[in-house]
N, C-alpha and C positions, 0 to 999 in steps of 0.2 A: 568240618575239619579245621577250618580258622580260630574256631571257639578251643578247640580240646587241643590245637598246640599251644594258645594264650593259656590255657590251664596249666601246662607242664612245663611253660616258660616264669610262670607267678612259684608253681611249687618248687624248682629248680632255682629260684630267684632267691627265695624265701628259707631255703635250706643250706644256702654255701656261702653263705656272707662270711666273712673273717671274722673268728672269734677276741674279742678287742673288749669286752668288757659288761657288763649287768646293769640290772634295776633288782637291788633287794631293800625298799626303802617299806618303814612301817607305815598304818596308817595314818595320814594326815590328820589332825585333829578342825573341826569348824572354828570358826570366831562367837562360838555357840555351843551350849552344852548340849552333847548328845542326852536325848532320853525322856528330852521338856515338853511340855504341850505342844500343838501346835508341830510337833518335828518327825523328820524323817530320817532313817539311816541305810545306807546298802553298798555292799560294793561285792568286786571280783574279784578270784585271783589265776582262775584258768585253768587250777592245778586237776580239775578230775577232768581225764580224759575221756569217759563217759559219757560226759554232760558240760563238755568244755563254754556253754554259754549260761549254765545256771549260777544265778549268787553266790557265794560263800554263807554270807549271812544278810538280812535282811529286818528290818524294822523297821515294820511302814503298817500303820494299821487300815490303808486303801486299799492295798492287794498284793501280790505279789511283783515286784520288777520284772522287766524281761530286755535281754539283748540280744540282736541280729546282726549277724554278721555280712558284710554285703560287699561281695569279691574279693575277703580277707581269706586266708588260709590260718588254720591251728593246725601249733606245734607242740607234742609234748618238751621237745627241749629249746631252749633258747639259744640259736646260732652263736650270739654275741654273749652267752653267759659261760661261765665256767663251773656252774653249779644245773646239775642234770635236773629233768621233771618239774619244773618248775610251771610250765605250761604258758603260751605267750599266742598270741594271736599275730599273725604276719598282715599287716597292711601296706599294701601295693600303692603306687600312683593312681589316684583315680578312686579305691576302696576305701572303705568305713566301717565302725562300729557304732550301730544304733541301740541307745539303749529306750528305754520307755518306763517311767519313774509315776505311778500312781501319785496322787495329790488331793488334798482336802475338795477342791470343787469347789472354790467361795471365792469373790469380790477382793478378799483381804489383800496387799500386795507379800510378795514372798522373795527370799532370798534364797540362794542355792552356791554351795560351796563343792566343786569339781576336785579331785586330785587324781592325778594319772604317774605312774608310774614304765618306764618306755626303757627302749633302746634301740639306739641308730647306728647305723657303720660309720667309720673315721669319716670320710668325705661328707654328711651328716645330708638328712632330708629334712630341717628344722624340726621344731617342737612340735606337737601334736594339738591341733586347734579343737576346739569346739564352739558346736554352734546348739542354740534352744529355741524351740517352737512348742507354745504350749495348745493341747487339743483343742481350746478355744481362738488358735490365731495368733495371741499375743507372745511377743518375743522376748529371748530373753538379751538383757543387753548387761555388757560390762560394766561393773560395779564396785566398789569396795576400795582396797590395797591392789597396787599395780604386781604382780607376781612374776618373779624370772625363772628359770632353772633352775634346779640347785643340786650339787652332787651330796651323796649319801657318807656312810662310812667307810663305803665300798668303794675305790677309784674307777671310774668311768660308769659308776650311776649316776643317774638322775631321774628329777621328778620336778612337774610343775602344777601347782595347784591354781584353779582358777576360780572368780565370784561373780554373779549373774542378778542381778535381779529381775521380776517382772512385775508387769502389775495386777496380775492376781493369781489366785494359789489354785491356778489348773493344772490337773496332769499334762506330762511333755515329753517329748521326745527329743534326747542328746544325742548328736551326730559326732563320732569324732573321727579324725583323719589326718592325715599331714599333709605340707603344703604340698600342693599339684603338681603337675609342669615338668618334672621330672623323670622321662622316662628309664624304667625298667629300676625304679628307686624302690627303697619298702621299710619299712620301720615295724619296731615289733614292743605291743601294748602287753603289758605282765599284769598290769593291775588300776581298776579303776574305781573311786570311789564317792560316792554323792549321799549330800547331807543338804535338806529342804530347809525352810524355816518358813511358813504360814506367819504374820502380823497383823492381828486383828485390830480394826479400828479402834480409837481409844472408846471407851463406854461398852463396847461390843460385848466383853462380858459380862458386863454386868445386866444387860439388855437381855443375855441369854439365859441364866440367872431369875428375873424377873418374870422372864416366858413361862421358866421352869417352876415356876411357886403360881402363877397364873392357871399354868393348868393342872396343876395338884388340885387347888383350889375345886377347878370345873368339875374334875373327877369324884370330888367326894362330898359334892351336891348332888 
C-alpha cells in the first residue's frame, strides 16, 4: 500500500507542475567530428510513446544503446512546455535515467561528450548531474571546458552539455539525475545526447596495419 500511494504521489507530482517554460534546443555538436573512426553517436528524444526509452538514432558500430528508467515516470507532454507531445521523462528525488553506451573494448583512453536537454519548475531542482562507470570499473571523470547552462531561443529553455574522459574505451553506463535532498521535487529530461571518442596510442595504427599485411602474408603461403 505504501509503494502504490508513492506511485500516485511521483505521477500526480509529475503532472501538475506550473507550466512556465520548455527545452526545445537542437543537437549539441562534440568538440569532434561526428562520423570519424574511432567514434560513436546516439541520442533521445522520447517523442514515441510506444517505445518512449528507444533511441532516435544511433551510430555505434558495438551494438545497439539502451536506457532504463529507474523510479522516473514518462510523459507524453511536458508540464513545463507549451508545445504538446514532445515526450519528456519525469525524474523524481531519488530517481534516474540509466543509459548503457556500447564501446570499442580496447586499453586506448576515450573522451565522451554528454548534452542533456531539461526542464525545472520556477523554485528549480538544479541541473541535471551525470555520473560514468565503465563495465570494466574505470570511471569517468570531468574533463575538457567547464560548461554551464545555457538558454535556447526559446525563453526558459535550457540545456547543459558536459565532458568525461576515462582511461580506456570500455563500454559504460551513464546515470543521470538531479541533485537529491529535495523532497517531493522532479525535473523533466526531453532529450539526451552522447558522442564517444576512442584514442588510440600514437603508433597504434600503424601496428594494426602491419598485423594486417603480416597475416595477408601467412594466408597465401
Amino acid at each position: 500500500m505504501t509503494a502504490l500511494r508513492s506511485s500516485f504521489a511521483l505521477a500526480f507530482a509529475c503532472a501538475t507542475t506550473l507550466i512556465t517554460g520548455a527545452v526545445h534546443a537542437g543537437v549539441i555538436d562534440p568538440p569532434w567530428p561526428r562520423g570519424g573512426p574511432n567514434t560513436t553517436f546516439q541520442y533521445w528524444t522520447f517523442s514515441n510513446p510506444s517505445n518512449p526509452t528507444a533511441p532516435d538514432h544511433w551510430d555505434n558500430p558495438n551494438g545497439p544503446p539502451q536506457m532504463n528508467p529507474n523510479g522516473s515516470v514518462y510523459l507524453l507532454d511536458n508540464p513545463l512546455s507549451p508545445v504538446p507531445g514532445t515526450g519528456v521523462w519525469c525524474v523524481p528525488d531519488g530517481g534516474s535515467l540509466s543509459f548503457f553506451i556500447p564501446n570499442f573494448n580496447r586499453q586506448d583512453p576515450k573522451e565522451i561528450f554528454v548534452a542533456i536537454k531539461y526542464s525545472v519548475p520556477p523554485a528549480g531542482v538544479g541541473v541535471p548531474t551525470v555520473t560514468i562507470t565503465g563495465l570494466d570499473g574505470s570511471a569517468g571523470v570531468p574533463c575538457g571546458p567547464t560548461y554551464t547552462p545555457g538558454p535556447t531561443s526559446i525563453p526558459g529553455v535550457s540545456q547543459i552539455p558536459y565532458g568525461f574522459c576515462m582511461p580506456t574505451c570500455s563500454s559504460f553506463i551513464a546515470t543521470i539525475s538531479f541533485p537529491v535532498g529535495i523532497p517531493g521535487s522532479v525535473g523533466y529530461i526531453e532529450q539526451v545526447v552522447f558522442d564517444t571518442r576512442c584514442i588510440p596510442a600514437p603508433g597504434a595504427a600503424g601496428l594494426m596495419a602491419l598485423a594486417g599485411i603480416a597475416a595477408g602474408r601467412r594466408r597465401r603461403r
